[in-house]
Backbone as CSV, one residue per row, in Angstrom:
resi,resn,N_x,N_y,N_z,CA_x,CA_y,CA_z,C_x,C_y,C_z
1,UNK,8.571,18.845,41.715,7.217,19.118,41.315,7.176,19.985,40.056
2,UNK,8.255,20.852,39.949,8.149,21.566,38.537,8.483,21.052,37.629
3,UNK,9.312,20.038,37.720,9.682,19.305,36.819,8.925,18.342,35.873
4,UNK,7.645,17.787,37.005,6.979,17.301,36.161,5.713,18.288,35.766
5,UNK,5.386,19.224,36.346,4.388,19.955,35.496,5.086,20.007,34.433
6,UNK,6.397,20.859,33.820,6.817,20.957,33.026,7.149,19.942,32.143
7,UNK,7.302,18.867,32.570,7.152,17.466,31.408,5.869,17.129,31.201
8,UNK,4.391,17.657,31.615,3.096,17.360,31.242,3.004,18.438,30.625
9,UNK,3.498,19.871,30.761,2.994,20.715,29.776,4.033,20.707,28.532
10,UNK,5.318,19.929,28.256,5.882,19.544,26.880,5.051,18.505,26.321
11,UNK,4.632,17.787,26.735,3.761,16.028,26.543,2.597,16.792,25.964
12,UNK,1.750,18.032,26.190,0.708,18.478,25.725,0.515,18.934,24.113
13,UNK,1.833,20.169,24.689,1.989,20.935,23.427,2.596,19.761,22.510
14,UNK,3.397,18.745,22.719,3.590,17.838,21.662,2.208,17.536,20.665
15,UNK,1.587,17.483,21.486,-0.019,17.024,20.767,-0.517,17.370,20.128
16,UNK,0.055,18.604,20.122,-0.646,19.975,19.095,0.416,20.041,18.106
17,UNK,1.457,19.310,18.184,2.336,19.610,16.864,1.964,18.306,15.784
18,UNK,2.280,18.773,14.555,1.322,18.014,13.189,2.408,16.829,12.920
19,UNK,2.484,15.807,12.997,3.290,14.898,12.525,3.148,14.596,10.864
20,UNK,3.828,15.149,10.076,3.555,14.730,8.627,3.615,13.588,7.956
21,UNK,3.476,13.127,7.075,3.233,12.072,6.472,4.581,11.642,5.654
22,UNK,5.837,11.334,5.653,6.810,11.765,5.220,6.687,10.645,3.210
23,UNK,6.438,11.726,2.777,6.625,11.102,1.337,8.190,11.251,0.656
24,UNK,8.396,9.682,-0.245,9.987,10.404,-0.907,9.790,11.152,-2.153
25,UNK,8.440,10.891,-2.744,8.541,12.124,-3.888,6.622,12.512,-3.595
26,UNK,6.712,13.910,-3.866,5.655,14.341,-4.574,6.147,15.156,-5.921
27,UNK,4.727,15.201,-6.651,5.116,16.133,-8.002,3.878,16.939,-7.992
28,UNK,3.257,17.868,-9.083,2.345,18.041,-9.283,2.642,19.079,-10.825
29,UNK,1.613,18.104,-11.846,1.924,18.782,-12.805,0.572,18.876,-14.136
30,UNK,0.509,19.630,-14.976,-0.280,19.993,-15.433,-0.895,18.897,-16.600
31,UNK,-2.303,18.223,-16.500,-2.509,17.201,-17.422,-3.388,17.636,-18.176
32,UNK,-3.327,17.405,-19.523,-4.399,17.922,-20.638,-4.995,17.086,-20.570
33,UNK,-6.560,17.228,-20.610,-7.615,15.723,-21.304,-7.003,15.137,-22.319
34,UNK,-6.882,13.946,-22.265,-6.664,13.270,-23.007,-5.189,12.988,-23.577
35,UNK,-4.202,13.986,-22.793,-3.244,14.094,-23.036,-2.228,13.291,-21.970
36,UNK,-1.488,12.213,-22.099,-0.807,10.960,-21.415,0.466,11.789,-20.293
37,UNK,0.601,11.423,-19.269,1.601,12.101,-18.502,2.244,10.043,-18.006
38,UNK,3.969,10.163,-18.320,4.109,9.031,-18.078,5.252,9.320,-16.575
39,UNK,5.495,8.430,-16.403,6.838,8.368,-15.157,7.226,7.289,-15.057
40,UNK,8.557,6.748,-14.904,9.171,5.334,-14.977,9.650,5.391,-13.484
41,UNK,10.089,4.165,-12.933,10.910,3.773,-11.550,11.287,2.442,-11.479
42,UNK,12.464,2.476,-10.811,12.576,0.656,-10.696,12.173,0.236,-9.178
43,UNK,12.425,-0.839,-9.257,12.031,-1.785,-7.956,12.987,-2.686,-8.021
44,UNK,13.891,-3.136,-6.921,14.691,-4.659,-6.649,14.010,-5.626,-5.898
45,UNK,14.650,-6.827,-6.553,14.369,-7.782,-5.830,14.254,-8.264,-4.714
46,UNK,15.143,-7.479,-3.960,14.924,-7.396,-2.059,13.970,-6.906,-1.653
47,UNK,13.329,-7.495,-0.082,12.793,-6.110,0.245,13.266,-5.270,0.967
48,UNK,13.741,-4.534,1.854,12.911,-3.033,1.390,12.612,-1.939,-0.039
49,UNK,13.432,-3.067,-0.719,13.456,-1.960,-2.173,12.466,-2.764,-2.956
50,UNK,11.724,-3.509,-2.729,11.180,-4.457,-3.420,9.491,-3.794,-3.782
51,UNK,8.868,-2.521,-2.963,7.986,-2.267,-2.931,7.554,-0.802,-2.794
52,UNK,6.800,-0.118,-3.513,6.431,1.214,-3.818,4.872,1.182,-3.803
53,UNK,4.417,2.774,-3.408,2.744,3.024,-2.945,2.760,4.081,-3.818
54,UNK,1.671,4.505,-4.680,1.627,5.967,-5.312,0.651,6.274,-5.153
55,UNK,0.177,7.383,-5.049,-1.353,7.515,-4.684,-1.417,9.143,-5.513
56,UNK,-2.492,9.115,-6.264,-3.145,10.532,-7.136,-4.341,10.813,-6.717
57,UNK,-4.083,12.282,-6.677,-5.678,13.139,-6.920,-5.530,14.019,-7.882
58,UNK,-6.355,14.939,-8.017,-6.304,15.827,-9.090,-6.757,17.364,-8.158
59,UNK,-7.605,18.444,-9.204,-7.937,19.215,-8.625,-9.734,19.108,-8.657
60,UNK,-9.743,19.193,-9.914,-11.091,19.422,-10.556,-12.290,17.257,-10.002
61,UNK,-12.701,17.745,-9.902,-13.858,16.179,-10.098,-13.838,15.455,-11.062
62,UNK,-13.391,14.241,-10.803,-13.391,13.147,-12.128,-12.095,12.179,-12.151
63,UNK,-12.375,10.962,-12.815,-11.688,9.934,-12.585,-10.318,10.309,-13.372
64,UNK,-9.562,9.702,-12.909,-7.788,9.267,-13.130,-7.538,7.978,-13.868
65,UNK,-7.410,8.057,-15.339,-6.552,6.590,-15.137,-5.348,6.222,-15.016
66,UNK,-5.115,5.258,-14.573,-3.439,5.201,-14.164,-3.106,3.277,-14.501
67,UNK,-1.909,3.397,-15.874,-1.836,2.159,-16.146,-0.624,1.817,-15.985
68,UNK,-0.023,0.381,-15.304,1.706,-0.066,-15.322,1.968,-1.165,-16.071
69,UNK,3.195,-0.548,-16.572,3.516,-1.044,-17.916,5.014,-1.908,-17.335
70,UNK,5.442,-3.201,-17.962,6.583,-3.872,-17.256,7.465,-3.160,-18.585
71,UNK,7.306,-3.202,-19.535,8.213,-2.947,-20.988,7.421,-1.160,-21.189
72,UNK,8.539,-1.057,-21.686,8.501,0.896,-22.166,7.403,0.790,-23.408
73,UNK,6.334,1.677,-23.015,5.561,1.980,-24.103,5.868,2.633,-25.079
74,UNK,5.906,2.199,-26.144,6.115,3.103,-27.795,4.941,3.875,-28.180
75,UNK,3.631,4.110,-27.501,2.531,4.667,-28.185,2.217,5.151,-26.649
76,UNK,1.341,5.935,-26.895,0.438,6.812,-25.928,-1.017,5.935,-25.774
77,UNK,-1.379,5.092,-26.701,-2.302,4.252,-26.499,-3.980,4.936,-26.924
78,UNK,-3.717,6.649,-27.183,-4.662,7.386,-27.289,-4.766,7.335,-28.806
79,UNK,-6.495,7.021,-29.775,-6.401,6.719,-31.105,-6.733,8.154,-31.843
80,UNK,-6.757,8.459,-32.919,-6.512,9.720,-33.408,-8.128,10.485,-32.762
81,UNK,-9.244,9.631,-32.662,-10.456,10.024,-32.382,-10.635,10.626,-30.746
82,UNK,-9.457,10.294,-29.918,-9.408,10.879,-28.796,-9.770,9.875,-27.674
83,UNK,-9.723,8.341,-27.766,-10.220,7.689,-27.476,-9.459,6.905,-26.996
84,UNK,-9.470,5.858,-25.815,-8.720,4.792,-25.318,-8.484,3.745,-26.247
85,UNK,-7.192,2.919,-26.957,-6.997,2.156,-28.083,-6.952,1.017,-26.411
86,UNK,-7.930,0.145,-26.908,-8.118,-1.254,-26.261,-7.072,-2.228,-26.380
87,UNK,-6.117,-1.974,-27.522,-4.460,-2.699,-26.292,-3.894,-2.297,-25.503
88,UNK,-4.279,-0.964,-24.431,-3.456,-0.513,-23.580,-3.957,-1.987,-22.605
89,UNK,-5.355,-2.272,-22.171,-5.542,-3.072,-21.601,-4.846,-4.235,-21.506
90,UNK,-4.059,-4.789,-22.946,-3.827,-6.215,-23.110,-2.203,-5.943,-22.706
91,UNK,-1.842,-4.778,-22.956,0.027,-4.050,-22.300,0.422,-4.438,-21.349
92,UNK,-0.685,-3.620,-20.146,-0.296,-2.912,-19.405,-0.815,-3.752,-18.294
93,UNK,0.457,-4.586,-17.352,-0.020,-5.147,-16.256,-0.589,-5.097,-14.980
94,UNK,-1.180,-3.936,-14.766,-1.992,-3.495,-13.758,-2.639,-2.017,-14.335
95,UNK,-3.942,-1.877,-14.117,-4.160,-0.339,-14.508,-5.522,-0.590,-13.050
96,UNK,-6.005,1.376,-13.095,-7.182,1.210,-12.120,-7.545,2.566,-12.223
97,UNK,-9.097,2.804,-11.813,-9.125,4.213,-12.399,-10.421,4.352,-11.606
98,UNK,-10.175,6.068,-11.137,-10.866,6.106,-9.487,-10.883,7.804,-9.710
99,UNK,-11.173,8.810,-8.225,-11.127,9.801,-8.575,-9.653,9.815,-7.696
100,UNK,-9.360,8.892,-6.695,-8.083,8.983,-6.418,-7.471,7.617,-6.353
101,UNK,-6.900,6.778,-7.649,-6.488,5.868,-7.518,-5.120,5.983,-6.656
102,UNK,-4.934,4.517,-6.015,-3.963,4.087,-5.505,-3.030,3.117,-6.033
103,UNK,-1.952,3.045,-6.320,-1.378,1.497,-6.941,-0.564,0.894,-5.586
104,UNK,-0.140,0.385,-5.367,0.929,-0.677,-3.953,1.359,-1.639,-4.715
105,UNK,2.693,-1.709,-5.283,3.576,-2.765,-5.935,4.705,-3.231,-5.675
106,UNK,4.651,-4.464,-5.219,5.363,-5.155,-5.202,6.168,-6.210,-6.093
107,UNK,7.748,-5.748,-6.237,8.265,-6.524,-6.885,9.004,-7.766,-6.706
108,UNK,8.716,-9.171,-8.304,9.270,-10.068,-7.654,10.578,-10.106,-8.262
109,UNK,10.929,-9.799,-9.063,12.131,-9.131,-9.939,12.941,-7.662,-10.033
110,UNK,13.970,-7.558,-9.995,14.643,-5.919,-10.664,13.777,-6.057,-11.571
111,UNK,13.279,-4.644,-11.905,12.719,-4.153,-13.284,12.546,-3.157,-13.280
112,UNK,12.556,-2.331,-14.179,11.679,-1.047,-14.523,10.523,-0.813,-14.912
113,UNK,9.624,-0.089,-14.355,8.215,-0.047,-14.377,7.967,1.132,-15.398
114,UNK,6.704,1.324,-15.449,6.337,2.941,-16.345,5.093,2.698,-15.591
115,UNK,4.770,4.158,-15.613,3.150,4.263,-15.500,2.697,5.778,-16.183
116,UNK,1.213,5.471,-16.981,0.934,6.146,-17.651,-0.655,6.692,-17.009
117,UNK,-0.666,8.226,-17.057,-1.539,8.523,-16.243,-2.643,9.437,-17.195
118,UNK,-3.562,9.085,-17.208,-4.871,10.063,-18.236,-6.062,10.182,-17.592
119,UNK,-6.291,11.677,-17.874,-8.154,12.111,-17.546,-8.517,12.091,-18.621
120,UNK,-10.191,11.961,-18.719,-10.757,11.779,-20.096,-12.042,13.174,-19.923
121,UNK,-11.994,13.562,-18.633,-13.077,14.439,-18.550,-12.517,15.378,-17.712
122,UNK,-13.313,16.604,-17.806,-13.150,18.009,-17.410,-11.823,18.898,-17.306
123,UNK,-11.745,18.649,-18.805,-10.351,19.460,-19.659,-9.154,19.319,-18.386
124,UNK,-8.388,20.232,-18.531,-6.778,20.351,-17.811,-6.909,20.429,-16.544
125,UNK,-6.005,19.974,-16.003,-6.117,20.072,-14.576,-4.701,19.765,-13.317
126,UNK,-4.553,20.215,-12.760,-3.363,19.709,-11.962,-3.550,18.410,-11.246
127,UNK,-2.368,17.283,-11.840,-2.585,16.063,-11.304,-1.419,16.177,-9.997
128,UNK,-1.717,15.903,-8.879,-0.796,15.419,-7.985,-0.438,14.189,-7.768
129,UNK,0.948,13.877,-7.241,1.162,12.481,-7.270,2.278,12.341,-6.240
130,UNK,1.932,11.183,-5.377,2.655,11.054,-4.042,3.120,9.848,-4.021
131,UNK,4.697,9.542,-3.815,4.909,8.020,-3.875,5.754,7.721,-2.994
132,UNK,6.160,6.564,-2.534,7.180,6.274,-1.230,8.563,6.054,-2.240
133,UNK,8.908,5.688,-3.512,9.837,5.939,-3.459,10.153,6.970,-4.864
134,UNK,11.266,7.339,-5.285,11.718,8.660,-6.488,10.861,7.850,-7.754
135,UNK,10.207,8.577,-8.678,9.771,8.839,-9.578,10.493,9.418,-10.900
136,UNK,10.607,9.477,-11.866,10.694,10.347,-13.059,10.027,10.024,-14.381
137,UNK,9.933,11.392,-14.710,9.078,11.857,-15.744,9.785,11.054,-16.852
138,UNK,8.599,10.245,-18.307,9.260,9.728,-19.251,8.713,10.457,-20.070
139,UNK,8.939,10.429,-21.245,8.822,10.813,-22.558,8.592,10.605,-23.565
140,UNK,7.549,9.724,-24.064,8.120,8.535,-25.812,8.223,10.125,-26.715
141,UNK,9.067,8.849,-27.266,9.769,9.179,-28.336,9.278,9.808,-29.028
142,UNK,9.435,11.103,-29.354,8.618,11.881,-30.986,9.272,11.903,-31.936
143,UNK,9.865,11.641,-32.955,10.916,11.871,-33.765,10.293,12.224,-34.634
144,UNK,10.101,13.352,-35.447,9.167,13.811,-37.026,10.023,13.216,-37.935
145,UNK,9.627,12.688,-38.742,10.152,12.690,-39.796,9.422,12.726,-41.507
146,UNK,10.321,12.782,-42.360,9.816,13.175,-43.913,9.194,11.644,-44.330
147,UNK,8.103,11.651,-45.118,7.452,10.568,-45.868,8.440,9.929,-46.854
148,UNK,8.845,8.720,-46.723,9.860,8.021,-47.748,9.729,8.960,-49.196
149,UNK,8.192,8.771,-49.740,8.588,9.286,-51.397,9.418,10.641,-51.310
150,UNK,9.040,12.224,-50.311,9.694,13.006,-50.218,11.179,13.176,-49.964
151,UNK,11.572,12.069,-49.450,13.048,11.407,-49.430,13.750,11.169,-50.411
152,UNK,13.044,10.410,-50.842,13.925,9.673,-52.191,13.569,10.698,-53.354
153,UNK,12.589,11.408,-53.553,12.317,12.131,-55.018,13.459,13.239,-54.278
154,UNK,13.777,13.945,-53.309,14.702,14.652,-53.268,15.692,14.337,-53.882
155,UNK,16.132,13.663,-53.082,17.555,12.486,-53.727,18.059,12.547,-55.377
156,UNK,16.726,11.923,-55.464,16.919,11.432,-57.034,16.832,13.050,-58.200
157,UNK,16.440,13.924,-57.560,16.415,15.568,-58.482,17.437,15.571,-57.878
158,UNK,18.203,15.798,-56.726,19.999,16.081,-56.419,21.157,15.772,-57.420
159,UNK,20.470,13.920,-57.644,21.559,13.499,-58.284,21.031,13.714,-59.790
160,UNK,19.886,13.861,-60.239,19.836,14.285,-61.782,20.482,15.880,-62.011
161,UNK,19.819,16.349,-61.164,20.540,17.985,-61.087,22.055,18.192,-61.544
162,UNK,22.599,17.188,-60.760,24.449,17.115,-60.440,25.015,16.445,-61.851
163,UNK,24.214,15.526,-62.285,24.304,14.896,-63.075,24.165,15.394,-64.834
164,UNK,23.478,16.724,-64.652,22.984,17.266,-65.928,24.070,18.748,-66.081
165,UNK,24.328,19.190,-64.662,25.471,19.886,-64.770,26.912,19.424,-65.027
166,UNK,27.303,18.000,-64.423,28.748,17.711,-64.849,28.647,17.519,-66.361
167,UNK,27.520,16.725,-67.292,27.274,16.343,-68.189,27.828,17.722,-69.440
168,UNK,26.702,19.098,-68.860,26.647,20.444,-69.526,28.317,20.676,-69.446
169,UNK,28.697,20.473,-68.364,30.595,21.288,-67.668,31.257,20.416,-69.105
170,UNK,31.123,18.848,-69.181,32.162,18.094,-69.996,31.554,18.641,-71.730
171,UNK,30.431,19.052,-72.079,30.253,19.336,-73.526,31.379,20.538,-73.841
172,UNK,30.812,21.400,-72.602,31.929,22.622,-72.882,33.118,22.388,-73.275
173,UNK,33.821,21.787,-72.083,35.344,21.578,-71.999,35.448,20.790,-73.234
174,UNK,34.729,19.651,-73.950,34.919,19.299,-75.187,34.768,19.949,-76.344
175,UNK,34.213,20.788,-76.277,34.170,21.970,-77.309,35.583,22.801,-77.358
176,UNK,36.284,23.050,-76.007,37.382,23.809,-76.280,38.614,22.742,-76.808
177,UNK,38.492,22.073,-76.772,39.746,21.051,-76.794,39.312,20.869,-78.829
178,UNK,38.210,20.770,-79.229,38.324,20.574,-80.784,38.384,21.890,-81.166
């Protein structure tokens, strides 16, 4: 008889313990308006690896967009005016935009995915992001570089420079020799 009170009062308190939701990644990281936060992942052709869930909220009120890209984006897609450039649409093979979008993808190929995530309203904010499988942060490419003419007019004063000194060095040395 104690035995089973005591297996109805474990069976209880079980009830009261929180079963979590077991995610393989969360992140949570800081998004500027207007400013692009990307993350890449692959998917195989099998399933169980064949399929991934991500799901975002934010902190503040207001929509998320969230676009997937099959090929690595070279642009941020954002135009100097602060504005959505209307080929992200024609890119990017799935996008959706909510105050908590969801994506669920399934792949029919290995590939590598990207997804690019932007608020357009109520400045910075912490985006969270929950997915069933690993995530990482991408980066495009920034590389600064100098304007061609500043290139080449360097160049070309280097080699006149070099050129007006060996010139000056050989008058000399011909002067000592007569």
């Amino acid at each position: 008889m104690k035995k089973r009170i005591l297996v109805v009062v474990l069976f209880i308190l079980l009830l009261f313990i929180p079963f979590g939701h077991v995610k393989a990644f969360e992140d949570a990281v800081e998004i500027e308006e207007n400013s692009p936060v990307f993350y890449l992942f692959s998917l195989e052709k099998d399933a169980p690896l064949n399929n991934i869930k991500i799901d975002f909220s934010r902190e503040k009120k207001g929509n998320i967009s969230v676009f997937l890209f099959d090929r690595r984006p070279m642009s941020s897609y954002i135009t100097p005016n602060q504005t959505l450039d209307d080929a992200i649409y024609l890119d990017s093979i799935n996008y959706t935009e909510s105050e908590t979008p969801s994506l669920n993808i399934t792949a029919s190929e290995a590939k590598i995915y990207y997804l690019e995530i932007l608020i357009f309203v109520n400045g910075s904010d912490i985006l969270y992001v929950q997915s069933t499988k690993e995530l990482s942060r991408y980066y495009l490419p920034n590389i600064p570089g100098f304007p061609f003419a500043i290139i080449f007019g360097t160049i070309l004063i280097s080699i006149s420079i070099l050129f007006l000194a060996k010139k000056s060095k050989l008058k000399i040395s011909m002067n000592y020799i007569f």
